[in-house]
C-alpha positions, 0 to 999 in steps of 0.5 A: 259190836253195835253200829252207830248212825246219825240221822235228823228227825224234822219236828213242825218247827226244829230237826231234832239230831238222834242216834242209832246203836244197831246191836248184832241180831238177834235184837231182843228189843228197843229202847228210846233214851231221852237225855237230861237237861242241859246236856246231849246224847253224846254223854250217853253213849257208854248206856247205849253200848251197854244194852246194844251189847246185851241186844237192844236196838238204842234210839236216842236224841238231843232234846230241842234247844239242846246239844246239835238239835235245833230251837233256842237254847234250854226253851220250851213253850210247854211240855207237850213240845216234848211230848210230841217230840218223843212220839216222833222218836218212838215213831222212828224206832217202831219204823226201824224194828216194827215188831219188837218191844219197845221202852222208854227210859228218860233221865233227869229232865228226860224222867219227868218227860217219860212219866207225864208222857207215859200217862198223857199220852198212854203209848203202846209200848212195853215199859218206861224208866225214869232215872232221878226224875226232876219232878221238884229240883232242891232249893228254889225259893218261892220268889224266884219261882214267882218272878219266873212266872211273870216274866215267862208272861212278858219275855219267854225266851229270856235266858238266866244263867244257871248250872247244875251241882257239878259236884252232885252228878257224880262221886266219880271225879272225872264226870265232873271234869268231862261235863265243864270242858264239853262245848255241847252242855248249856248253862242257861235256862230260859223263863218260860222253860223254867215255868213248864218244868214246874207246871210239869212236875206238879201235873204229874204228883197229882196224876201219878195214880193215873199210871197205866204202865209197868215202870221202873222208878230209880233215884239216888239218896244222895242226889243234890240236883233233883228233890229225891222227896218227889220222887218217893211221893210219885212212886207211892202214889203210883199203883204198886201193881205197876211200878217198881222204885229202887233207890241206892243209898248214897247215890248222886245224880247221874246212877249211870255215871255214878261209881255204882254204874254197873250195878244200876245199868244190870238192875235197869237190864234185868227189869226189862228183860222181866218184862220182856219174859 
């Protein structure tokens, strides 16, 4: 059974709230887990559990303006905040088992962070998953993306309410209702996070062949909240020799909450477990 720890990590301008899953020994290797947008690490702990038992070592956090980690909620001045936030994190992980392999697995929000990190940046470590990337989300008239651009020049901080396609996280009907009574899960965005998210999802269908790392690419075709097109279109033009896309028909956005959760977590598991071989 894995033993749990909270600890804060302090960035140049917020702390950032992670948790640990220590896995009885022998731990086979680490992975760092970053949440999606609006949401926070406690919505993950059924994944964590699933590869501590299997014998990872889990490191996951609240992303900044998310759940109990510092700075104004939904803002990021730019994606390179989050990039630096998860050389933080990969650099607590590598301090707490120096040794032992380590990956990086993003959802959402967080899959986008980990591909435009993993090239960027080039990290040392053995491999990145990127669950349901929001590279492009669905129907974003190009009106509202331009009067978010201007007003993230005038007013960055300012928030507009929005939500996800409560009815797109899941075919499991209990994730919807869990998601709208959790205090933690946000309902806003601000303009200028709004305008990095887009900066960020085109730098990286432009740079995907720039890939450098052995990746795992999953996606639902049935997912409602992300463009499932962007994600195919990043993962053919990433090198094959590198990258592995799986999508599973029919399925909504959140895989590992989704009625198939055990069979993504077992595919998720047994491509790590390859790369550690």
């Amino acid at each position: 059974m894995a033993s749990t720890e909270s600890i804060w990590l302090q960035t140049p301008e917020v702390k950032l709230f992670t948790q640990e899953w220590e896995p009885d020994p022998p731990i086979k290797g680490v992975i760092c887990l970053v949440h999606g947008y609006a949401e926070h690490v406690g919505r993950y702990e059924h994944v964590a559990d699933y590869f501590a038992r299997r014998g990872f070592f889990v490191l996951a956090y609240d992303l900044r303006g998310h759940g109990r980690s510092g700075g104004t909620r939904a803002h990021v001045d730019s994606f390179e905040q989050y990039y630096d936030d998860i050389d933080l994190v990969l650099s607590q992980a590598r301090q707490r088992h120096p040794r032992l392999p380590l990956f990086l697995y993003g959802h959402s929000l967080g899959g986008s962070q980990v591909l435009n990190f993993a090239i960027v940046r080039k990290p040392q470590i053995q491999g990145v998953i990127a669950a349901s990337p929001l590279i492009r989300l669905t129907q974003v008239p190009k009106a509202k993306a331009a009067l978010a651009k201007l007003l993230s020049r005038i007013t960055p901080t300012l928030t507009i309410p929005y939500s996800v396609d409560l009815d797109g996280l899941s075919r499991n009907p209990s994730v919807k209702e869990k998601y709208i009574n959790d205090p933690l899960v946000l309902r806003v965005v601000t303009v200028r996070f709004a305008v990095a998210l887009m900066i960020a999802g085109n730098w990286l269908l432009d740079h995907a062949d720039e890939l450098t790392l052995p990746t795992l690419v999953t996606q639902g075709s049935s997912d409602r909240v992300v463009d499932a097109s962007a994600t195919r279109e990043f993962s053919a033009k990433a090198p094959k020799s590198l990258l592995t896309y799986k999508e599973w028909d029919g399925g909504y956005h959140e895989l590992h909450n989704d009625i198939i959760k055990e069979e993504v977590l077992n595919f998720i598991f047994t491509w790590i477990e390859a790369r550690l071989a």
